[in-house]
DRENDRENPA-874497 format. One line per field, with one value per residue (C-alpha): residue in three letters; x, y, z. Coordinates in nm, 3 decimals, decimal comma, always signed. Each point is the difference from the previous one (the first is absolute). Example, Ala and Ser with C-alpha at 12.3 -4.5 7.8 and 13.67 -1.06 7.14 Angstrom:
REM residues 2
res: [ALA|SER] $
X: [+1,230|+0,137] $
Y: [-0,450|+0,344] $
Z: [+0,780|-0,066] $
REM end
This chain:
REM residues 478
res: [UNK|UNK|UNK|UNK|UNK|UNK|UNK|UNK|UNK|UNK|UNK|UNK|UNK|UNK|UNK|UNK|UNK|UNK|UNK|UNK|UNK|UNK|UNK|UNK|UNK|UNK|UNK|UNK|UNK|UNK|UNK|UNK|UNK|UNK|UNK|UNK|UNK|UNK|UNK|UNK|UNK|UNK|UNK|UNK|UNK|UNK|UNK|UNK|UNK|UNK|UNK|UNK|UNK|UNK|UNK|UNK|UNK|UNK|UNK|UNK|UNK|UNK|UNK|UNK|UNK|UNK|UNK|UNK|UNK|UNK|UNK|UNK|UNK|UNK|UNK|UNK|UNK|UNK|UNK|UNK|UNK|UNK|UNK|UNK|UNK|UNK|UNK|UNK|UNK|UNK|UNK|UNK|UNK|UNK|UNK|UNK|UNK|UNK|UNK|UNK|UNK|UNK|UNK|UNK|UNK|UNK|UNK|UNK|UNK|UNK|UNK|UNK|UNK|UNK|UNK|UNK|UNK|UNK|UNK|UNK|UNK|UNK|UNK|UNK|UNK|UNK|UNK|UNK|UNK|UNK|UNK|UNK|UNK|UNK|UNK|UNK|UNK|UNK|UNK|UNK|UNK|UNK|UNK|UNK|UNK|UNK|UNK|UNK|UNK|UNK|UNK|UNK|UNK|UNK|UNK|UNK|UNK|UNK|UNK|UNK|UNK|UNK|UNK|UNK|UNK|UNK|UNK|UNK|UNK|UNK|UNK|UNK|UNK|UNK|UNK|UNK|UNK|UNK|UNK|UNK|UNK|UNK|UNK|UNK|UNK|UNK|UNK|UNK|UNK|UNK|UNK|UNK|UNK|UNK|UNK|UNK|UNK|UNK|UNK|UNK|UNK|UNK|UNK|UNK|UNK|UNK|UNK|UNK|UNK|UNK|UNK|UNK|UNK|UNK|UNK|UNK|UNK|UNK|UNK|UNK|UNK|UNK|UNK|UNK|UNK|UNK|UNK|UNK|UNK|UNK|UNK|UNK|UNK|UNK|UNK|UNK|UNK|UNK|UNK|UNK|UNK|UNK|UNK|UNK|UNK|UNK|UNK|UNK|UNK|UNK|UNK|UNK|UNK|UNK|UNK|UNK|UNK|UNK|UNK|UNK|UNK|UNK|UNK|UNK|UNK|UNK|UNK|UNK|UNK|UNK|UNK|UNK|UNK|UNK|UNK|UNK|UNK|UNK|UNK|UNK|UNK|UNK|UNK|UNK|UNK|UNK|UNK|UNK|UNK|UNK|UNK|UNK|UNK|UNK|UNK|UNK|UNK|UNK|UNK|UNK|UNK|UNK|UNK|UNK|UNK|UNK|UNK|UNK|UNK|UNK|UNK|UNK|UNK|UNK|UNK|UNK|UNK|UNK|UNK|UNK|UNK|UNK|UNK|UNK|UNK|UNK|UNK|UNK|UNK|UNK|UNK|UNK|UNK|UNK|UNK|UNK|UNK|UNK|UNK|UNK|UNK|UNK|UNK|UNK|UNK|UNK|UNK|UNK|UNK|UNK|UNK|UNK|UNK|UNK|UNK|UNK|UNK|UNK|UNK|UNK|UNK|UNK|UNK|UNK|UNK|UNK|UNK|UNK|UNK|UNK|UNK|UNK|UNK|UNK|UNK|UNK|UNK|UNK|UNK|UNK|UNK|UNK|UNK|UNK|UNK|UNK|UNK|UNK|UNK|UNK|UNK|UNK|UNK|UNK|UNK|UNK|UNK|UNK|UNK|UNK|UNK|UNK|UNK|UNK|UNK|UNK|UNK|UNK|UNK|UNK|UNK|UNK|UNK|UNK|UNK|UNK|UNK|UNK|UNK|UNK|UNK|UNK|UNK|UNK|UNK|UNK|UNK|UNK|UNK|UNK|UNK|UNK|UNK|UNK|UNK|UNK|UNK|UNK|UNK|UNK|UNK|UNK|UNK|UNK|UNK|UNK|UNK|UNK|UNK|UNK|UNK|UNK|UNK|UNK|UNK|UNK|UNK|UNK|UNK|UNK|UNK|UNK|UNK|UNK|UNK|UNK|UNK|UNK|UNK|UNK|UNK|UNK|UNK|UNK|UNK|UNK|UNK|UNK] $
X: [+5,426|-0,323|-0,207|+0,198|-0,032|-0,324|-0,071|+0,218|-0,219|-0,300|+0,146|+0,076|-0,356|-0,187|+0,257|-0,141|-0,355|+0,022|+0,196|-0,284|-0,281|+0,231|+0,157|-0,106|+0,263|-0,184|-0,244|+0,127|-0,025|+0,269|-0,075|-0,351|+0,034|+0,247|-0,214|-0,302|+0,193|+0,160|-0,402|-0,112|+0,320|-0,163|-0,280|-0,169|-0,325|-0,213|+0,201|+0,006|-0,371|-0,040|+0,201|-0,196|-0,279|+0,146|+0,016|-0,276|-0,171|+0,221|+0,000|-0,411|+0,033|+0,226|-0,259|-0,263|+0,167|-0,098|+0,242|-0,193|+0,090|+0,350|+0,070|-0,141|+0,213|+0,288|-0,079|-0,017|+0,323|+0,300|+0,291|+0,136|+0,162|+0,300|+0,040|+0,061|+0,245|+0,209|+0,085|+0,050|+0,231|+0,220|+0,009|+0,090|+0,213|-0,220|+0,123|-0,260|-0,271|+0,033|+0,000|-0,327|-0,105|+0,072|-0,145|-0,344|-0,033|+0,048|-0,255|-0,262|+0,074|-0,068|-0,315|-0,110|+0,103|-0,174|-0,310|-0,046|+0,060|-0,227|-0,340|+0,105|+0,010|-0,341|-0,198|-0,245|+0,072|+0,260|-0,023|+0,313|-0,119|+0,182|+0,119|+0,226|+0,058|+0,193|+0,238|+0,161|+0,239|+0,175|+0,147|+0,242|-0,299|-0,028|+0,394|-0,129|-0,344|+0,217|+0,270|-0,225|-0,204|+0,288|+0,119|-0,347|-0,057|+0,355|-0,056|-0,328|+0,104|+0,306|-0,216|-0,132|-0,334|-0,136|-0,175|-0,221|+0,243|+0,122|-0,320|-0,015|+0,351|-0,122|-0,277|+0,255|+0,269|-0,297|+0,227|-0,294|-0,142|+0,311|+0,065|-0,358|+0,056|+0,284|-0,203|-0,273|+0,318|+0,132|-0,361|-0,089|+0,381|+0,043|+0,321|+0,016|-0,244|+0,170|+0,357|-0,116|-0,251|+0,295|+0,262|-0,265|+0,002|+0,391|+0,023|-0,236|+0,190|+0,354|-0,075|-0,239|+0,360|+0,193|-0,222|+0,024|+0,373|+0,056|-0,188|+0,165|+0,311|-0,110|-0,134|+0,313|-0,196|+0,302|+0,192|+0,043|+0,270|+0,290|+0,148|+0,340|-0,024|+0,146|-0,285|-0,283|+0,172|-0,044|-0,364|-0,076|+0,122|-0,199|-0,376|+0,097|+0,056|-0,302|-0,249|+0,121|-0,074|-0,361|-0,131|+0,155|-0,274|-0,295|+0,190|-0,047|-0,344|-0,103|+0,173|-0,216|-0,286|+0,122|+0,022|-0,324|-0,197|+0,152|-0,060|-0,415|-0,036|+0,225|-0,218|-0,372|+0,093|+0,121|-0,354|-0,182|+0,147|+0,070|-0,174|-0,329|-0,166|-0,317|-0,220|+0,190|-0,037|+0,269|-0,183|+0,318|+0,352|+0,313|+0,296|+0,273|+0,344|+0,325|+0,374|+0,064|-0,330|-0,334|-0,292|-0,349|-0,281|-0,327|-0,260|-0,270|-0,387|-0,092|+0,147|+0,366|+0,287|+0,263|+0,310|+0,135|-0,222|+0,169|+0,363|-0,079|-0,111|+0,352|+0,187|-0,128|+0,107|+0,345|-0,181|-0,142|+0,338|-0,120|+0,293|+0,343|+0,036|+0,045|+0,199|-0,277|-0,166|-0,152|+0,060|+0,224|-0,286|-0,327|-0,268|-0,334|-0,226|-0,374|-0,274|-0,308|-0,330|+0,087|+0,227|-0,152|+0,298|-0,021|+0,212|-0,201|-0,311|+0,125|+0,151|-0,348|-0,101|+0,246|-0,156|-0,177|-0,344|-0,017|+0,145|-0,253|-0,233|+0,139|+0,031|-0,346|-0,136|+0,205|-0,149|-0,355|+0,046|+0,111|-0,259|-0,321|-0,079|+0,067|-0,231|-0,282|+0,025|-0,049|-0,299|-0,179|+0,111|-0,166|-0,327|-0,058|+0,072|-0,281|-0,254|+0,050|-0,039|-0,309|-0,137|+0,023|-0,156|-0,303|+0,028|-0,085|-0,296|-0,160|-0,354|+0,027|-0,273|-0,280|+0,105|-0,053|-0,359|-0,102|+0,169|-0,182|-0,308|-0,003|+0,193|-0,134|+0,232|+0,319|+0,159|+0,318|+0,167|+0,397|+0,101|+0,373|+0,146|+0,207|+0,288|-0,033|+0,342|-0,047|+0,284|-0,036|+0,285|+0,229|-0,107|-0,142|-0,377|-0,137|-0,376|-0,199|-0,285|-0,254|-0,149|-0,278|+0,126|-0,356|-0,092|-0,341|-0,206|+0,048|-0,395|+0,141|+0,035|+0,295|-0,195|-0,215|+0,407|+0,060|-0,352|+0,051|+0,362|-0,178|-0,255|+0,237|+0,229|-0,226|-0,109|+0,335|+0,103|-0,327|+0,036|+0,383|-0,032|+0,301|-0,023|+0,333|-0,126|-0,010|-0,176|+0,186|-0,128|+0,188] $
Y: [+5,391|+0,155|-0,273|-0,256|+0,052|+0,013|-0,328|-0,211|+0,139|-0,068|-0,390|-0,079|+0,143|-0,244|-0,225|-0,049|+0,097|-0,353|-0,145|+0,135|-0,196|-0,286|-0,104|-0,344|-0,043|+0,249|-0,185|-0,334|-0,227|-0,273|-0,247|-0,005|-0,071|-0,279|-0,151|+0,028|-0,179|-0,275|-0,053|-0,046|-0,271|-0,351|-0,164|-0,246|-0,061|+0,273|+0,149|-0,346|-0,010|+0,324|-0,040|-0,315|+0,202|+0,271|-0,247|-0,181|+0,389|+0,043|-0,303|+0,031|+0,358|-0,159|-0,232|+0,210|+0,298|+0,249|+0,264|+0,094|-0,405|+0,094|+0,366|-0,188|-0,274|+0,189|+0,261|-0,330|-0,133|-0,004|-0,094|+0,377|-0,056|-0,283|+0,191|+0,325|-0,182|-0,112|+0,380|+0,135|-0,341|+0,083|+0,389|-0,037|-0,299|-0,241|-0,371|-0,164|+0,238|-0,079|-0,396|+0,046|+0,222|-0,264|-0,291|+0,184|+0,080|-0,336|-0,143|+0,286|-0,128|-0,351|+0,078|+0,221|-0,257|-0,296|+0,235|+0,089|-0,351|-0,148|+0,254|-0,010|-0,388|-0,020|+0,303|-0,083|+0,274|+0,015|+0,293|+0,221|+0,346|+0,277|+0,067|-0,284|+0,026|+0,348|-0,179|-0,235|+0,259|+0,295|+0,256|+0,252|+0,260|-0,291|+0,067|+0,365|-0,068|-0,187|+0,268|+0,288|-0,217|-0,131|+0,417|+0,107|-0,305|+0,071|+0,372|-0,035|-0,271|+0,175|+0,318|+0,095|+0,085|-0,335|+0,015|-0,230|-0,020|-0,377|-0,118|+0,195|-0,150|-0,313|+0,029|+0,160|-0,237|-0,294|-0,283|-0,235|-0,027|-0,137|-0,279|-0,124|+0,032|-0,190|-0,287|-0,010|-0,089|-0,282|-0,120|+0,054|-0,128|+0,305|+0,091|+0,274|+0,176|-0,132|+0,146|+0,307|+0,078|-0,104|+0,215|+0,295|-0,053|-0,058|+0,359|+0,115|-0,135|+0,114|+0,331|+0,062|-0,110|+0,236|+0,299|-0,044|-0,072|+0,312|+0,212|-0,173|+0,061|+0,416|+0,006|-0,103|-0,346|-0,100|-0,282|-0,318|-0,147|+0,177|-0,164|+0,050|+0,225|-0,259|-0,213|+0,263|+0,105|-0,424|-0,010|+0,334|-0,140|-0,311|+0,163|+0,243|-0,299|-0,180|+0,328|+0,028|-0,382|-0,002|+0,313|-0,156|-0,210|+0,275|+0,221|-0,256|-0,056|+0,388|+0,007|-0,277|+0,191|+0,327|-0,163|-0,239|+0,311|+0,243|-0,274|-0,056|+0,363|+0,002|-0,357|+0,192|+0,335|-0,228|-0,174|+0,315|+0,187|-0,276|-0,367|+0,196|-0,116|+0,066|-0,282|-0,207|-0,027|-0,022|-0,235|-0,033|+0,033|-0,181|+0,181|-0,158|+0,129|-0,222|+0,106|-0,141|-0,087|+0,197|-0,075|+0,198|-0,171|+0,146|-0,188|+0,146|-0,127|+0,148|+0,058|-0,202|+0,171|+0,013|-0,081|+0,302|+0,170|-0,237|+0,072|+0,393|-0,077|-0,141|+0,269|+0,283|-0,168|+0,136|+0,361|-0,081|-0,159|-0,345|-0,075|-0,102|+0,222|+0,323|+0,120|+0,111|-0,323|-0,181|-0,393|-0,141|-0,119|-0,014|-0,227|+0,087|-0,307|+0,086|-0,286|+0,003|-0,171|-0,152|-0,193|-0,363|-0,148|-0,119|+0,231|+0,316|-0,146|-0,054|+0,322|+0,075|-0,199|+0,114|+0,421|+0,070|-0,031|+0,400|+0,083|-0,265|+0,181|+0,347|-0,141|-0,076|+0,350|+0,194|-0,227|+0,054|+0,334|+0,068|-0,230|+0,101|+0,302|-0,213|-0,229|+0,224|+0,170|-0,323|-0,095|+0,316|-0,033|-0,332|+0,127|+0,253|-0,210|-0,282|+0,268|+0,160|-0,340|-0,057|+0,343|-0,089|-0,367|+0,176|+0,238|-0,238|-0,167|+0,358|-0,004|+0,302|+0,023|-0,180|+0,248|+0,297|-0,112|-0,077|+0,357|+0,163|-0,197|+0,046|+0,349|+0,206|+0,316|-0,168|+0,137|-0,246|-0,215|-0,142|-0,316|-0,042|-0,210|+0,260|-0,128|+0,119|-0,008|-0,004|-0,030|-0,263|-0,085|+0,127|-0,160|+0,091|-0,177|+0,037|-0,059|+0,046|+0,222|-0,037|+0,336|+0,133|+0,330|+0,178|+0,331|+0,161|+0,182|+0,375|+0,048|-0,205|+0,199|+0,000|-0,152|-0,260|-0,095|-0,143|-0,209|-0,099|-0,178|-0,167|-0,157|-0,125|-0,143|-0,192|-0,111|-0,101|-0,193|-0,217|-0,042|-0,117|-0,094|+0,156|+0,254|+0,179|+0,153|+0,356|+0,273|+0,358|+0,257|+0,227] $
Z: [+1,226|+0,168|-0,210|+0,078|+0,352|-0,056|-0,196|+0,227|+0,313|-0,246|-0,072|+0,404|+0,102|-0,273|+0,111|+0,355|-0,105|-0,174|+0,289|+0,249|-0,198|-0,136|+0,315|+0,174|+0,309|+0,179|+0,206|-0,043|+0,314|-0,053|+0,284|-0,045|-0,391|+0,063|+0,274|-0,160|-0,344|+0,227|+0,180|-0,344|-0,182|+0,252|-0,166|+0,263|+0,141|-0,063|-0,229|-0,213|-0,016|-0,072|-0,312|-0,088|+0,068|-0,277|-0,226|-0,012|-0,085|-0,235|-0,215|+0,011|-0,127|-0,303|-0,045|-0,037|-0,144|+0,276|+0,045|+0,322|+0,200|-0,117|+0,126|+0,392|-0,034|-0,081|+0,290|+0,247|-0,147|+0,240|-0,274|+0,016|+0,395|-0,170|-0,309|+0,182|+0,248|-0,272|-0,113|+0,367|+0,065|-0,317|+0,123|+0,325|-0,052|+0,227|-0,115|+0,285|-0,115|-0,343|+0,026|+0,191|-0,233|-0,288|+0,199|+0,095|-0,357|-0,117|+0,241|-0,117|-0,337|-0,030|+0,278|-0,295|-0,300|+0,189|+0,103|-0,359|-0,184|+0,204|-0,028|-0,380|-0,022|+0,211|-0,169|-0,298|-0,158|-0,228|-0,213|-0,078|+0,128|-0,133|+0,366|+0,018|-0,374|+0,114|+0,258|-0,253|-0,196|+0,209|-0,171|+0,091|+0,105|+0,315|+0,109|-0,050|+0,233|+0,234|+0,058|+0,071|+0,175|+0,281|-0,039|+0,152|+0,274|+0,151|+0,003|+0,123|+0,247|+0,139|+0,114|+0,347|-0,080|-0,200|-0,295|-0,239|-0,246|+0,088|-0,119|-0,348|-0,051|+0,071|-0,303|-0,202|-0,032|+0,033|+0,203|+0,047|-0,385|-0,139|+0,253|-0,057|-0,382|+0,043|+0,207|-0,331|-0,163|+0,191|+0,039|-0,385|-0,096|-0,185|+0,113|-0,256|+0,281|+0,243|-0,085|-0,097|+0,296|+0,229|-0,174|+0,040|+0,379|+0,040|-0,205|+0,243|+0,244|-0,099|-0,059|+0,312|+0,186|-0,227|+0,083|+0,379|+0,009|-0,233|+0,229|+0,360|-0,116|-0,108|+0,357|+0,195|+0,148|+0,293|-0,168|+0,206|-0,139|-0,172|-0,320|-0,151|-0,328|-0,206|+0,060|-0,047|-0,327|-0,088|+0,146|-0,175|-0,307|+0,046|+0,077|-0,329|-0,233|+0,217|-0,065|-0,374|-0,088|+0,226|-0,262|-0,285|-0,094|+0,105|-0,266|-0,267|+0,059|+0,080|-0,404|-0,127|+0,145|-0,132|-0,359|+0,019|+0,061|-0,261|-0,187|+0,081|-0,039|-0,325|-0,133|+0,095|-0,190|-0,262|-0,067|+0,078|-0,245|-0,302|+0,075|-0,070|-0,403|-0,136|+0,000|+0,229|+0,382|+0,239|+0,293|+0,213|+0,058|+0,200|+0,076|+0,096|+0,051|+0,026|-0,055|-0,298|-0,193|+0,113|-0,153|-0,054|-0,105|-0,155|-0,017|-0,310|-0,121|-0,360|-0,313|-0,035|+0,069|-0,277|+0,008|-0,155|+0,345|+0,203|-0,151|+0,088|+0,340|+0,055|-0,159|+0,174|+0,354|-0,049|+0,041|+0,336|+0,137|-0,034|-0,213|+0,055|-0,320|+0,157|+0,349|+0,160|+0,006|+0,290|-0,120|-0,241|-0,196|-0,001|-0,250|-0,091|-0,023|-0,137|+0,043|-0,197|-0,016|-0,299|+0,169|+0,050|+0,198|+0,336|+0,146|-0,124|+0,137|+0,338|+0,029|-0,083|+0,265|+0,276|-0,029|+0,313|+0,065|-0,001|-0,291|-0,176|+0,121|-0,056|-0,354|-0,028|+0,124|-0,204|-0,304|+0,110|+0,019|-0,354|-0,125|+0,182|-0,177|-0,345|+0,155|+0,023|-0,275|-0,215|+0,234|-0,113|-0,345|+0,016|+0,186|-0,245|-0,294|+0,173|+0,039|-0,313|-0,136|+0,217|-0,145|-0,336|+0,000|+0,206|-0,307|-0,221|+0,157|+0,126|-0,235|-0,076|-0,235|+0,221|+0,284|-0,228|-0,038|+0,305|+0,162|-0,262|+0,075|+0,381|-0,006|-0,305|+0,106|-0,083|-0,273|-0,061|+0,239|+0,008|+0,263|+0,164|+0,254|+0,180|+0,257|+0,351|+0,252|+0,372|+0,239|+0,276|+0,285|-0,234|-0,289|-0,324|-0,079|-0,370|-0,039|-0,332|-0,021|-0,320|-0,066|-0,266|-0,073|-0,134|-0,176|+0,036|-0,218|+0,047|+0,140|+0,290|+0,317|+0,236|+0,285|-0,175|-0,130|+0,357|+0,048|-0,386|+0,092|+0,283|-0,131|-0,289|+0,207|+0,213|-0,357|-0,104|+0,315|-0,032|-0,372|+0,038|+0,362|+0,105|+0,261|-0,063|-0,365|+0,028|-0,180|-0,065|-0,215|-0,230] $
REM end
């Protein structure tokens, strides 16, 4: 019993330990939170420019991919004040609020849809940045993004002391880029973008409003208007089924994403690990994943791949989940197609065509690299081989015999004499210079001393470079 006691004493002191730190009604200042919300819901004059203002900023930022245009324009946005109207109407049962609400955030939406298609039907540049590319499918992680979001900007918001948490929320669940996305749509007439940049902002939207009605109603806001239960249970019902069928389709996408990238990682291991043959060179690939037929392409230069190769590459997919064949796997099927330079067809040589400048060029490094030092080596190889060739046709047309008389005639302490062309290699800005050197190798007679050696060499080479008239012949004894 004595243990007992002491765990339930144990269980209610953690219990308001957590209370302590978790708790958010103390310090909450009602009026001044539903003031400051109701300031916020009207969108006219300066607020109306302001938001044009936004949105300009923000549509230049998609334009040029800088995440840096888009964080200020986001910070200068002013869309939050409707959206956060909407959940404090609902929780405190404010009918007039709400229309207002509703109307104001209309207004800021077509100011923001017109804004946008107009910069984006004026702008020379058209490029698809990767910025705006990121608006066009939401995925259940945005509900997520959106619902903590709203959860920290009406906490934050209902406090005494203010913080700068409004603004991170505003960057967090990004309001502005979506709307602007969806005006590159309607000024593209890509409405593919457009409905899917739109449905990230109403998710936004909807759950932003769900966060701050959840925590209204937590805090006790002071209802206006009472409402029979029969018709809460009916409106309750309704915003369920409402909430349910508004994440429906972010589930189904946040799937396909799940799937596409098991998939990429799956399809990469894949041709790591088997699409790899000796003698052939894998120059690119395309991955692409669908639901029912996904394709990977390899694209090869080199020896022909087999079809027997070809046949294994497809077989082993089942082992990487790229095969309906197995539970585990990602698609239902999947279809190796392997393109070769032996291919002559049209289609193979605009695939050709269609590979980025860089990996051309990556291409042609990585083929200059293996082939340099193969390069060089041959180029010596053929140096030698031309001065060795050189060598021996001077050989043949050295007179020997004429020389030996006229060294022994001018030189009387020779004792025998051999000539050679020897090959001399010099290094010069990194490259390697041969020059040929013609030499009289000569013997003296043993009377010969050591220092009349040296004078001896002289005056035979200055002999030798008259007689030939080539100043590079050289004279070394031995």
């Amino acid at each position: 019993m004595a243990k007992k006691s002491e765990l339930y004493h144990l269980t209610i002191a953690v219990r308001r330990f957590m209370r302590s730190i978790l708790n958010i009604k103390d310090g909450t200042d009602i009026e001044s939170t539903i003031a400051g919300i109701k300031r916020d819901i009207g969108f006219r004059g300066p607020t109306a420019w302001i938001l044009i203002f936004s949105i300009f900023i923000a549509s230049i930022g998609l334009n040029v991919n800088s995440t840096a245009v888009i964080i200020g324009a986001m910070l200068i946005s002013p869309l939050m004040g409707p959206i956060l109207g909407i959940g404090l109407s609902i929780g405190t049962n404010d009918i007039e609020t709400l229309i207002r609400s509703l109307k104001n955030l209309g207004i800021a939406v077509s100011i923001s849809l017109i804004t946008s298609t107009l910069y984006f039907m004026i702008t020379p540049l058209n490029i698809e940045q990767s910025e705006l590319l990121a608006r066009t499918e939401p995925t259940i992680l945005d509900v997520m993004v959106a619902l903590f979001g709203g959860f920290a900007g009406i906490v934050a918001g209902s406090r005494k002391e203010k913080t700068n948490v409004i603004p991170g929320v505003a960057i967090a669940t990004a309001l502005m880029p979506p709307l602007c996305t969806a005006g590159y749509g309607l000024a593209t007439m890509k409405m593919s973008y457009f409905l899917g940049a739109f449905y990230l902002f109403f998710i936004n939207s909807v759950f932003i409003s769900l966060a701050t009605f959840l925590v209204v109603r937590y805090l006790k806001f002071p209802v206006v208007s009472y409402i029979d239960p029969v018709r809460i249970k009916k409106y309750r019902n309704i915003s369920v089924s409402f909430l349910i069928v508004t994440i429906i389709p972010s589930a189904i996408i946040f799937y396909k994403v799940i799937q596409e990238t098991r998939f990429n990682i799956a399809s990469e291991n894949f041709i790591k690990e088997k699409a790899v043959f000796a003698g052939s060179e894998l120059i690119n690939k395309k991955i692409s994943y669908s639901d029912s037929l996904s394709t990977i392409d390899l694209y090869y230069i080199g020896q022909e791949i087999s079809d027997e190769k070809i046949s294994f590459l497809q077989n082993m997919l089942a082992n990487y989940g790229l095969s309906g064949q197995k539970h585990f796997s990602i698609t239902k099927k999947t279809q190796v197609r392997v393109h070769q330079d032996k291919d002559n067809s049209a289609a193979f040589e605009q695939k050709m065509a269609d590979l980025s400048s860089d990996l051309r060029l990556k291409i042609l490094e990585d083929i200059y690299a293996k082939n340099e030092q193969l390069v060089q080596d041959k180029e010596t190889k053929i140096r030698l081989l031309e001065q060795e060739v050189l060598r021996l046709s001077k050989r043949d047309t050295f007179p020997f015999q004429q020389i030996d008389t006229e060294l022994k005639f001018h030189f009387s302490n020779i004792d025998k004499f051999a000539f050679a062309e020897i090959t001399q290699l010099s290094s010069r800005k990194d490259s390697l210079v041969f020059d040929t050197i013609p030499t009289l190798l000569v013997n003296y007679k043993e009377s010969v001393a050591g220092n009349q050696i040296h004078e001896e060499n002289n005056k035979i080479n200055e002999w030798l470079r008259i007689r030939f008239n080539n100043p590079k012949i050289s004279v070394i004894n031995y």
